[in-house]
KOLGU-688225 format. One line per field, with one value per atom (N, C-alpha, C): residue number from 1; x, y, z. Coordinates in pm, whole numbers, padded with zeros to 5 digits. Layout:
<pts>
nr: [NUM  ...]
c1: [X  ...]
c2: [Y  ...]
c3: [Z  ...]
</pts>
This chain:
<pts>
nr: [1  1  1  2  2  2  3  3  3  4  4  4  5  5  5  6  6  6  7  7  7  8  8  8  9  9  9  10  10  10  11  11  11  12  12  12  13  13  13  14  14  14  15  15  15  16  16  16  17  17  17  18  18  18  19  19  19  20  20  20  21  21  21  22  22  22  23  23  23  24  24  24  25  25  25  26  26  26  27  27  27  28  28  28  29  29  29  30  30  30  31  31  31  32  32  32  33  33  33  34  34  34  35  35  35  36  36  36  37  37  37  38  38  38  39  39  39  40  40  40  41  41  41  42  42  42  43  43  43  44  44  44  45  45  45  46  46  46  47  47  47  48  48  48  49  49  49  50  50  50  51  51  51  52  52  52  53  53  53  54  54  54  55  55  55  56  56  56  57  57  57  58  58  58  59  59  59  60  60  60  61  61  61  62  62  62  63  63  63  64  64  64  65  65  65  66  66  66  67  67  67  68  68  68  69  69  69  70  70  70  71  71  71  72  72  72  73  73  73  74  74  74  75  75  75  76  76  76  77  77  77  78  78  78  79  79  79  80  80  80  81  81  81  82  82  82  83  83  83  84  84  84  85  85  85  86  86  86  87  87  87  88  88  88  89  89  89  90  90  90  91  91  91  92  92  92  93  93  93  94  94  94  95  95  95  96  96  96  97  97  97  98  98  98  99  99  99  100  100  100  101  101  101  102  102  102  103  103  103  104  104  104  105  105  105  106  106  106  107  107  107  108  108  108  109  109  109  110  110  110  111  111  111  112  112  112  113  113  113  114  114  114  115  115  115  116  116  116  117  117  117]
c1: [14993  15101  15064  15086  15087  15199  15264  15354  15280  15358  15339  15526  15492  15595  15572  15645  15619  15675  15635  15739  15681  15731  15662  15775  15863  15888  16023  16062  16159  16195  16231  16271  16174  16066  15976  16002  15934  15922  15858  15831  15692  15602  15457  15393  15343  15432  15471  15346  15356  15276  15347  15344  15393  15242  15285  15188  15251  15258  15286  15207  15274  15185  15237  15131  15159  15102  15193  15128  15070  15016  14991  15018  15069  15039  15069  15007  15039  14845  14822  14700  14602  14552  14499  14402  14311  14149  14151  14241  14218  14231  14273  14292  14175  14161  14014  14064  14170  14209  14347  14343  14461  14525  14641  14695  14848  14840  14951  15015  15107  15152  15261  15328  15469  15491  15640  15737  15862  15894  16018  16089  16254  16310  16265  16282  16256  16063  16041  15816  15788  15658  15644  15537  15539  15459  15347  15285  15122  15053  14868  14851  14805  14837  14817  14651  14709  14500  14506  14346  14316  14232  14203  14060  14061  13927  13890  13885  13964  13949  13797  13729  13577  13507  13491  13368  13449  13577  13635  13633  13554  13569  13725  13730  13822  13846  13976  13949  14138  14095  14251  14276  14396  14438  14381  14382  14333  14457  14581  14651  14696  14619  14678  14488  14388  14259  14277  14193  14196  14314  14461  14539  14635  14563  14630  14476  14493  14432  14423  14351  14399  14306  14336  14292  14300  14239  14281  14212  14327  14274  14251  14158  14145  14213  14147  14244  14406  14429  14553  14675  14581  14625  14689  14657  14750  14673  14701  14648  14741  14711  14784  14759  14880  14841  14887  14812  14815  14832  14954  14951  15017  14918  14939  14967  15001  15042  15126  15227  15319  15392  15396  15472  15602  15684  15794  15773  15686  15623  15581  15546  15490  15640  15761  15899  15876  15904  15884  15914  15935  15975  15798  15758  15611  15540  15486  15460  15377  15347  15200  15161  15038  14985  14899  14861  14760  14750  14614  14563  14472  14486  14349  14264  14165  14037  14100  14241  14218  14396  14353  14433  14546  14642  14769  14810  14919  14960  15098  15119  15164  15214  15338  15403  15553  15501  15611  15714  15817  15987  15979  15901  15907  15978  15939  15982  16012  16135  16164  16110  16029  15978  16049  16109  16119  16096  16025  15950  16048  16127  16246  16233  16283  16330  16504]
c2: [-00073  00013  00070  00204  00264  00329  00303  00343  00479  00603  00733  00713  00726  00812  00916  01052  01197  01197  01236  01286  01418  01513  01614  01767  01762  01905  01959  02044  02109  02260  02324  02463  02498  02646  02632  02892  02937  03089  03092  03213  03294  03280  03228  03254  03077  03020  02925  02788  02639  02531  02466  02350  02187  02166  02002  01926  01813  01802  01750  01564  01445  01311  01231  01182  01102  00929  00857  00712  00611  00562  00497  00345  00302  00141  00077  -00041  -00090  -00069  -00128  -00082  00052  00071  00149  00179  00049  00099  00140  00113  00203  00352  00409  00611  00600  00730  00801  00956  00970  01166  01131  01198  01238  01382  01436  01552  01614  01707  01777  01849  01855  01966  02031  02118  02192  02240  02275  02283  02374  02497  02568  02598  02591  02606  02686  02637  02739  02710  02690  02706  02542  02569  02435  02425  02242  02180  02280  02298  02340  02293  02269  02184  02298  02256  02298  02232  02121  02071  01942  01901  01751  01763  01583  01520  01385  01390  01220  01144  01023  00921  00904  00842  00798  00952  00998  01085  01214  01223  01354  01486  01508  01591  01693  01820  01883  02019  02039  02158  02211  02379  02411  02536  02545  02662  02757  02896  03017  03079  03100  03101  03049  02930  02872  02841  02908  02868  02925  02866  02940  02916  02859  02837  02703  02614  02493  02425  02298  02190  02069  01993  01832  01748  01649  01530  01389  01290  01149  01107  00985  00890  00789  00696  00562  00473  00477  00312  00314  00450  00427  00430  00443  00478  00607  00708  00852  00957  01023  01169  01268  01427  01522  01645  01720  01799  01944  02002  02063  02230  02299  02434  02542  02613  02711  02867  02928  03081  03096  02990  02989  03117  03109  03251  03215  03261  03225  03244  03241  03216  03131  03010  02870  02760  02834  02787  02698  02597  02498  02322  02238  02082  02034  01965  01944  01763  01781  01613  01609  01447  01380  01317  01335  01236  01151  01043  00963  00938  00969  00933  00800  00727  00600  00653  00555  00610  00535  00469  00496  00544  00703  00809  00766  00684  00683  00797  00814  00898  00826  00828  00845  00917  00942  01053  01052  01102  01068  01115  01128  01129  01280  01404  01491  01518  01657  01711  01855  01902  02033  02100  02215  02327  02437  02511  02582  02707  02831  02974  03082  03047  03154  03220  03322  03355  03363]
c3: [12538  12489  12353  12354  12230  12178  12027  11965  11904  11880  11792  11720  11615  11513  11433  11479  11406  11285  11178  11060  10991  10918  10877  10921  11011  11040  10982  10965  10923  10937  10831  10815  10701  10750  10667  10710  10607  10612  10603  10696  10778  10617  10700  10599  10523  10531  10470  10528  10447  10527  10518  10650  10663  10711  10670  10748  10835  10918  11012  11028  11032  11067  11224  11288  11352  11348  11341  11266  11403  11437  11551  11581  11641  11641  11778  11825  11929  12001  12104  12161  12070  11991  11925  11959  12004  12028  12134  12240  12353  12359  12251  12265  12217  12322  12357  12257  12279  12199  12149  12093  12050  11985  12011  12021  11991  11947  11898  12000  12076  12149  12131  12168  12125  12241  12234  12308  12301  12351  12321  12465  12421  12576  12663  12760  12871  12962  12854  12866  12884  12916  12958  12828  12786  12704  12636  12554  12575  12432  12463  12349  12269  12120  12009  11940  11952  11867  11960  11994  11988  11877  11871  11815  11882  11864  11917  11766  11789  11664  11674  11687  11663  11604  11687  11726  11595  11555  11492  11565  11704  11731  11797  11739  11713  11854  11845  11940  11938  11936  11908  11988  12010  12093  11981  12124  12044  11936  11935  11859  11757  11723  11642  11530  11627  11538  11369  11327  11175  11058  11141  11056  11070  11192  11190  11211  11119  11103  11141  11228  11292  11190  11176  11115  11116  11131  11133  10967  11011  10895  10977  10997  11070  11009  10918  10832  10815  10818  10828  10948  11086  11199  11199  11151  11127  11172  11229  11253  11193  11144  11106  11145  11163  11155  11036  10978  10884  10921  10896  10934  10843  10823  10721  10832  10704  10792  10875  10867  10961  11006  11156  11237  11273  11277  11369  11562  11562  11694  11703  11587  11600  11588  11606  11624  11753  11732  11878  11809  11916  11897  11906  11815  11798  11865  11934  11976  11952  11921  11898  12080  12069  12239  12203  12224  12238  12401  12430  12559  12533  12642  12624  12750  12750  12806  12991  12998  13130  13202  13116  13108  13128  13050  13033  12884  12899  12780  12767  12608  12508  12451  12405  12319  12217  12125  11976  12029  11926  11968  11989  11895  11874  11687  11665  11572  11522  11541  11506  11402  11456  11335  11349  11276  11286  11166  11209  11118  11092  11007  10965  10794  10754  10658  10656]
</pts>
């Protein structure tokens, strides 16, 4: 079993940064990735960034390259994610995933962003 807790989102204007955390605990060494996804009514899920804890390797939707950032900290069980240039098209409920390597998933409570002036 793996625990995620999100914290980080709010009411932020176009233009604007949050950074976004997800803290991990419970079964740890078993995630193989881990990931950001979002969510707005109506649409289904879609991912925003992974990375692999070990390896750091990174990978991000095309919309969101260049101005959102993923990151872990190991020691501290945390991954983040960091997003600048905010659109009000990046308006969506934000989840953390941890996958383990024998593909169960994992997923935080969620966290409202929302890109307003």
């Amino acid at each position: 079993q793996v625990q995620l807790v999100e914290s980080g989102g709010g009411l932020v204007q176009p233009g604007g940064s949050l950074t976004l955390s997800c803290v991990a605990s419970g079964s740890i060494f078993s995630i193989y990735v881990m990931g950001w996804y979002r969510q707005v009514p109506g649409k289904q899920r879609e991912v925003v960034a992974t990375i692999t804890p070990r390896g750091g390797r990174t990978d991000y939707a095309d919309s969101v390259k260049g101005r959102f950032t993923i990151s872990r900290d190991n020691a501290k069980n945390t991954f983040y994610l960091q997003m600048n240039s905010l659109k009000p098209g990046d308006t969506a409920v934000y989840y953390c995933r941890a996958r383990t390597a024998s593909l169960l998933d994992y997923w935080g409570q969620g966290t409202q962003i929302t890109v307003s002036s």
